[in-house]
PLY file of the C-alpha trace (Angstrom):
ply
format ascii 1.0
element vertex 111
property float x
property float y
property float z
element edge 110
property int vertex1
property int vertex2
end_header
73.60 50.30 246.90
69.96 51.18 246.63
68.64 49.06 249.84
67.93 51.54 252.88
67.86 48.73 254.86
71.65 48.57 256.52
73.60 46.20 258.83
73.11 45.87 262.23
77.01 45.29 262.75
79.09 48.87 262.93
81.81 47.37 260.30
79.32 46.11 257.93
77.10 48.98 258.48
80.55 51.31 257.64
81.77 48.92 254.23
77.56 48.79 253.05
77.75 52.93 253.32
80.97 53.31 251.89
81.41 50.74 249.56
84.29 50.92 246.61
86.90 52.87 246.17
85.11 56.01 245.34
83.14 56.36 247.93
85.94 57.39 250.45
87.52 59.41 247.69
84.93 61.14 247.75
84.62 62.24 251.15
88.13 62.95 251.35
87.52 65.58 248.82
84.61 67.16 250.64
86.30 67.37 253.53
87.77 70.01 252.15
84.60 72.12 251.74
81.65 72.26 249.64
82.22 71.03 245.83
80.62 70.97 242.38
80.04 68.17 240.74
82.55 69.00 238.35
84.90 69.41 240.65
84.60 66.30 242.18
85.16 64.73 238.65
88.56 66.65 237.97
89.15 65.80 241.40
89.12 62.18 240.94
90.37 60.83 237.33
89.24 58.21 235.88
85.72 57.99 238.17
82.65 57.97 235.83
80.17 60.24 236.11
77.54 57.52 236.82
79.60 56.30 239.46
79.61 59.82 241.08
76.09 60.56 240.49
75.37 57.43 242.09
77.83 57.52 245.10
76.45 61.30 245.55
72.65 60.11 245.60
73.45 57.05 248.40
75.23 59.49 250.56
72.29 62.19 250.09
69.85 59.08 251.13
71.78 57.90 254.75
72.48 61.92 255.11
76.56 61.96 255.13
75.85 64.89 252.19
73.95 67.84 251.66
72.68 68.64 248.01
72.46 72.57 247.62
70.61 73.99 244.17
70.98 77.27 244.04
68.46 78.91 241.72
71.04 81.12 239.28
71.76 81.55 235.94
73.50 79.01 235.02
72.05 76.80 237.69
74.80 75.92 240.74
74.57 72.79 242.58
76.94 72.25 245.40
77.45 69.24 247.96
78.95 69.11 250.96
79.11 66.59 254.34
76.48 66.81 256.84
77.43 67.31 260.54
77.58 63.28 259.99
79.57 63.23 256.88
82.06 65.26 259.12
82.60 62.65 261.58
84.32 60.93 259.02
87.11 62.88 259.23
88.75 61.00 262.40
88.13 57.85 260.20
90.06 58.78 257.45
92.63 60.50 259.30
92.95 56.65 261.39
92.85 54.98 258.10
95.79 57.20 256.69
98.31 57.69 259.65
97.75 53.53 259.50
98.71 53.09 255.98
101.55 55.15 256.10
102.95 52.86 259.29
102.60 49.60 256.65
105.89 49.67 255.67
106.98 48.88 251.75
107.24 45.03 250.72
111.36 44.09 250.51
111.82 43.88 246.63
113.28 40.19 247.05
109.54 39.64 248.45
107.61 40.97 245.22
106.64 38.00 243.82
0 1
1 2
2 3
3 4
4 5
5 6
6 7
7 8
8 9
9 10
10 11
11 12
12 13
13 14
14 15
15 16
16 17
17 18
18 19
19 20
20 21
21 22
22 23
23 24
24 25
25 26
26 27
27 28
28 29
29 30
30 31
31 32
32 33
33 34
34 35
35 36
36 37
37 38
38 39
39 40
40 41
41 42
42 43
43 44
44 45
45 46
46 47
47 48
48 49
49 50
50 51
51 52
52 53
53 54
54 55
55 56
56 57
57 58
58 59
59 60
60 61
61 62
62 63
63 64
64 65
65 66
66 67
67 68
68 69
69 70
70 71
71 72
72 73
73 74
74 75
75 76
76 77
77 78
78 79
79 80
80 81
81 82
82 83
83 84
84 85
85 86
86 87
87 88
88 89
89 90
90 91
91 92
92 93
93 94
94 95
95 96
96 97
97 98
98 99
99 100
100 101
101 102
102 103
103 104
104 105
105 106
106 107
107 108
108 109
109 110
């Protein structure tokens, strides 16, 4: 999504700034602290590192993550979750403890 311009409606302002799958993968993983880019990537198989890169960049813009270059040799770039990005937290947490209460389809209902 490269449109600043959000929703006025909380949900569709929520599903515009985390769109896809990734994007809440990825905040589940920096929730656990700061990361490289790498290891987001090992973190989450199978996620391309356009995808990432692009996820990264969108969350950077509405500023749920910070972008940290540090000047080393070899150059370190770390991101983590804004004060905002944190607030995600009780989201996720909601969105998890609900899953788990979904209970498993009856195999005679697979269709």
């Amino acid at each position: 999504m490269s449109d600043p311009c959000l929703p006025e409606c909380g949900v569709a302002r929520f599903l515009a700034l985390l769109n896809g799958p990734w994007a809440t993968l990825i905040v589940r993983e920096l929730l656990r602290g700061p990361h490289r880019f790498t290891e987001l990537r090992e973190a989450l198989p199978g996620i391309s590192p356009h995808t990432l890169t692009s996820r990264l960049r969108q969350f950077e813009t509405h500023g749920i993550v910070i972008r940290t270059a540090y000047a080393e040799i070899p150059p370190r770039v770390e991101y983590q979750l804004t004060p905002l990005g944190e607030g995600l937290r009780d989201v996720l947490n909601a969105m998890g403890a609900w899953a788990q209460a979904v209970p498993d389809p009856e195999p005679d209902a697979i269709t």
